[in-house]
N, C-alpha and C positions, 0 to 999 in steps of 0.2 A: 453475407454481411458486407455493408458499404462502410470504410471507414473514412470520413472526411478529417483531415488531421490539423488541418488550420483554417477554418470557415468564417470566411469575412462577409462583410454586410454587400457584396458584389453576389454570391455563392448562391446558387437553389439544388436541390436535391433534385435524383434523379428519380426518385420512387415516392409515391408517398406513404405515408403508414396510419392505423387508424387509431394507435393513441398516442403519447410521446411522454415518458418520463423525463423529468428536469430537474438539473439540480449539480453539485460539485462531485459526489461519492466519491469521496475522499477517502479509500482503505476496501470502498465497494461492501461494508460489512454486513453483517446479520440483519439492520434496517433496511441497508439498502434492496439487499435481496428480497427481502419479502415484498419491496416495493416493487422491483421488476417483475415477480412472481405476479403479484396484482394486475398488472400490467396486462401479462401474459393470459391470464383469466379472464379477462376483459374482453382482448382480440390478441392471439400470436402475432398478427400483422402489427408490431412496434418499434418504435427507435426511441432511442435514448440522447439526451442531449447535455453536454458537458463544457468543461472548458479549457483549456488547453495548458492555463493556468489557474491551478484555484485560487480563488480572488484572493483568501487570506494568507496566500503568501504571495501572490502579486504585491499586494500592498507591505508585507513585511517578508524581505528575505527571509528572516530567523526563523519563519513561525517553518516546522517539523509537519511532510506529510508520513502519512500512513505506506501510500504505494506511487510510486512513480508512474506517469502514464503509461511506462511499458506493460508496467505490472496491472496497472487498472484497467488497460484494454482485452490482457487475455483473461480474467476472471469475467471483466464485462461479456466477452465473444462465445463464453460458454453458456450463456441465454439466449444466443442467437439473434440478437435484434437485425432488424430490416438495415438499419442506418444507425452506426455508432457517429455521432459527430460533435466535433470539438471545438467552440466557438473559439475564435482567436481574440481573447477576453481584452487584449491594451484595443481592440478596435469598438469594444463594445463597453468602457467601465465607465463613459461620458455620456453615454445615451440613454435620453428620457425613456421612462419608465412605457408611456405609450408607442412610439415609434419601437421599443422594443417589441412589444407583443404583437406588433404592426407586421414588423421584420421576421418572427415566429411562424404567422399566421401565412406569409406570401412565401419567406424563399424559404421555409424549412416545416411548410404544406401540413401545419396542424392544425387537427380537428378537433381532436379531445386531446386532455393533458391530466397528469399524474404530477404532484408535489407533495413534498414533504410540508407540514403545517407551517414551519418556521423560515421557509423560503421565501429569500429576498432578489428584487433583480431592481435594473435601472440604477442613474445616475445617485449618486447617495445612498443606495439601498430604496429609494424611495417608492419603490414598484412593491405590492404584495395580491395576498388571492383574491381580493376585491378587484381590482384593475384584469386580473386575468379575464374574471367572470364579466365584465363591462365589455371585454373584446370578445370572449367567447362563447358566452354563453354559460348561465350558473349549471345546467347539467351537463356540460362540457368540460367542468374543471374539479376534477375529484381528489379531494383533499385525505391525504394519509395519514395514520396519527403515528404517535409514538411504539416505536418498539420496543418492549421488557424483554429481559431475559431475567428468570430468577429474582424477580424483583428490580433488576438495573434496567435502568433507561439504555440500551445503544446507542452511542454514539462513539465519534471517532476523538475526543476528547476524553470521553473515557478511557477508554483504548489505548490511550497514548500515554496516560495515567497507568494504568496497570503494566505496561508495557516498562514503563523507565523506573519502577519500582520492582521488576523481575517476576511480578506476577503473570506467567504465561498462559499458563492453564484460562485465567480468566481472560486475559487480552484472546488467547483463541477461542473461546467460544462466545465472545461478541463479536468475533470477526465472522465466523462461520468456516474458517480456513484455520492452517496453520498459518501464523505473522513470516516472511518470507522475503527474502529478496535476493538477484542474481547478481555474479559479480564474474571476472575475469584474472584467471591466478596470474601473480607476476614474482619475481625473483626475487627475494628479501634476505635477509644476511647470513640462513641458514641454520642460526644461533640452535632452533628447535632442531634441528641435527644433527646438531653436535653434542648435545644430553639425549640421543635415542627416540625422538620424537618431533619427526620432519613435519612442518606445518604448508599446508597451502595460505602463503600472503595473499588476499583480497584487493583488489585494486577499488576500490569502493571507500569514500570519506565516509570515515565516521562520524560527522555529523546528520548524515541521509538516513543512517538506520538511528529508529527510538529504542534506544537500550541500553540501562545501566552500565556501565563497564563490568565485566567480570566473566566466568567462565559458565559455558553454557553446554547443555547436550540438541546437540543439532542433527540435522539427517541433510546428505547432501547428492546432490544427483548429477551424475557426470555420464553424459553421451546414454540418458536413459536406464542408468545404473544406478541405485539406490545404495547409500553406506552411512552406517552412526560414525557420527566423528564430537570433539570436544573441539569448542570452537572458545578462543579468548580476545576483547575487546579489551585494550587499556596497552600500558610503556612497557610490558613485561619488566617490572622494575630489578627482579633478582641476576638476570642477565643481561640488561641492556641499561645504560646510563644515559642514552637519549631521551629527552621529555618527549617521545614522538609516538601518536594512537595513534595503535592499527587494527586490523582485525587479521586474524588468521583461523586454520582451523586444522587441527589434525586428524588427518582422516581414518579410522581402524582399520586395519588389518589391510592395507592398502601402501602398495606403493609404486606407482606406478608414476611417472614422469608426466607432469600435468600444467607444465609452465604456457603459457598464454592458451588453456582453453577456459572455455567458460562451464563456468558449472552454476546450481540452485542449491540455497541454503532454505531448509525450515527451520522455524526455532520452535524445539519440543518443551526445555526445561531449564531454565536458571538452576547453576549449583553451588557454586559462591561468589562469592568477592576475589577480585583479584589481589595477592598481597605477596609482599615480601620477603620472601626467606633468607634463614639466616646461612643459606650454599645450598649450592646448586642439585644435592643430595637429597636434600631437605625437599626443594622442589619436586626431583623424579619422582621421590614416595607419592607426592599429595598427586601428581598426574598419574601414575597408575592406581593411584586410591580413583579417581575422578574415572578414569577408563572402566575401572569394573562394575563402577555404578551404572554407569552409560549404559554398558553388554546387562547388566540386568531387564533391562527397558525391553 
């Protein structure tokens, strides 16, 4: 797999492939796969084409994705496309709708194309699957519909819906995965240490992950090791008087000295609300009440 990681309107590929999905896959989920899967049906000889920023948080900081390109490229790499490449969107969010499919068609050598129905490009959005078919040809540009699951439309707006409301189960199986993301431990005040229950601090803003505040059963993977741990988002308000979110997570039956490696968090289950107890006593019971439910899992 070729991955182009900032492809500007200068760039052409080195290979070319005989279909090309397009589009943001934003989270890479359930829609999107089946769309790649399509793809792959069509001709294995495919690439995919993306953007380096997705547009609706180019245009709005605030707006929450799903997965970070890190993340989006290794669920992408496991489909194996010809050419993952990632347009470097501030060079392309001013250009006409034509010149773009212009620019598609010569330096990233497509023949046939893959979209989801609702897909917009060019300057304004003003580009749609009419304008494709104009440049490519209307059997050329094969239009994808929506994907259900159980009745729900996929998408990653949903997803992100169910996700900040603690419903897991359904955010992961519109994702097709479990919801996920890596972080690197760093050295935090210990506090979970000193009531018998050491936490790995995340170095990860909690505004990057979509997730209610509260206590969670997660599974975490260090140097290819697999362990249940309870992970907690929010002030820890019953020991810490700082108004400062973090994430941490305590890992079971584990204790091994873990400070600046990196590990993988999935999130299996929401368990509650994070709240405040009336001492610190109070709190142990509820985290080994939370640990036993975890080891049932």
């Amino acid at each position: 797999m070729n991955i182009y990681e900032s492809f500007t309107q200068k760039d052409f590929v080195n290979t070319q492939s005989d279909i090309t999905c397009l589009g943001a896959f934003d989270g890479v989920h359930l829609g999107h796969q089946k769309l790649i899967e399509e793809a792959k049906k069509i001709d294995t000889n495919f690439q995919l084409i993306t953007f380096d920023i997705v547009p609706k948080k180019y245009f709005n900081p605030q707006h929450q994705l799903i997965t970070n390109k890190k993340t989006k490229t290794k669920i992408i790499s496991k489909y194996k496309p010809e050419n993952l490449i990632y347009l470097k969107f501030d060079e392309f969010k001013n250009m006409e709708k034509d010149k773009f499919c212009n620019f598609l068609q010569k330096n990233c050598k497509i023949k046939k194309i893959l979209i989801g129905k609702d897909f917009r490009f060019g300057k304004n959005r003003d580009g749609g699957i009419k304008d494709l078919e104009n440049i490519f040809g209307n059997e050329n540009v094969i239009v994808f519909d929506d994907v259900f699951h159980k009745g729900i439309k996929v998408s990653s707006t949903k997803i992100k819906e169910f996700l900040t409301n603690g419903l897991i189960d359904q955010a992961n199986e519109l994702l097709g995965y479990k919801y996920n993301f890596d972080a690197d431990v760093i050295e935090g005040q210990k506090l979970g240490s000193k009531i018998g229950f050491p936490t790995a601090n995340l170095n990860i803003q909690p505004s990057e992950i979509i997730l209610k505040n509260g206590v969670y059963f997660v599974t975490v993977n260090i140097n290819n090791n697999q362990f249940k741990g309870a992970m907690n988002i929010g002030f820890k308000p019953t020991i810490d008087s700082n108004s400062i979110k973090t994430i941490e997570v305590h890992i079971i039956d584990f204790d091994s000295n873990i400070y600046n490696q990196h590990l993988s968090v999935e999130i299996i289950k929401y368990l509650r609300e994070e709240q405040k107890f009336d001492n610190v006593n109070d709190l142990t019971k509820q985290i080994n009440l939370d640990i036993k439910q975890i080891k049932k899992y």
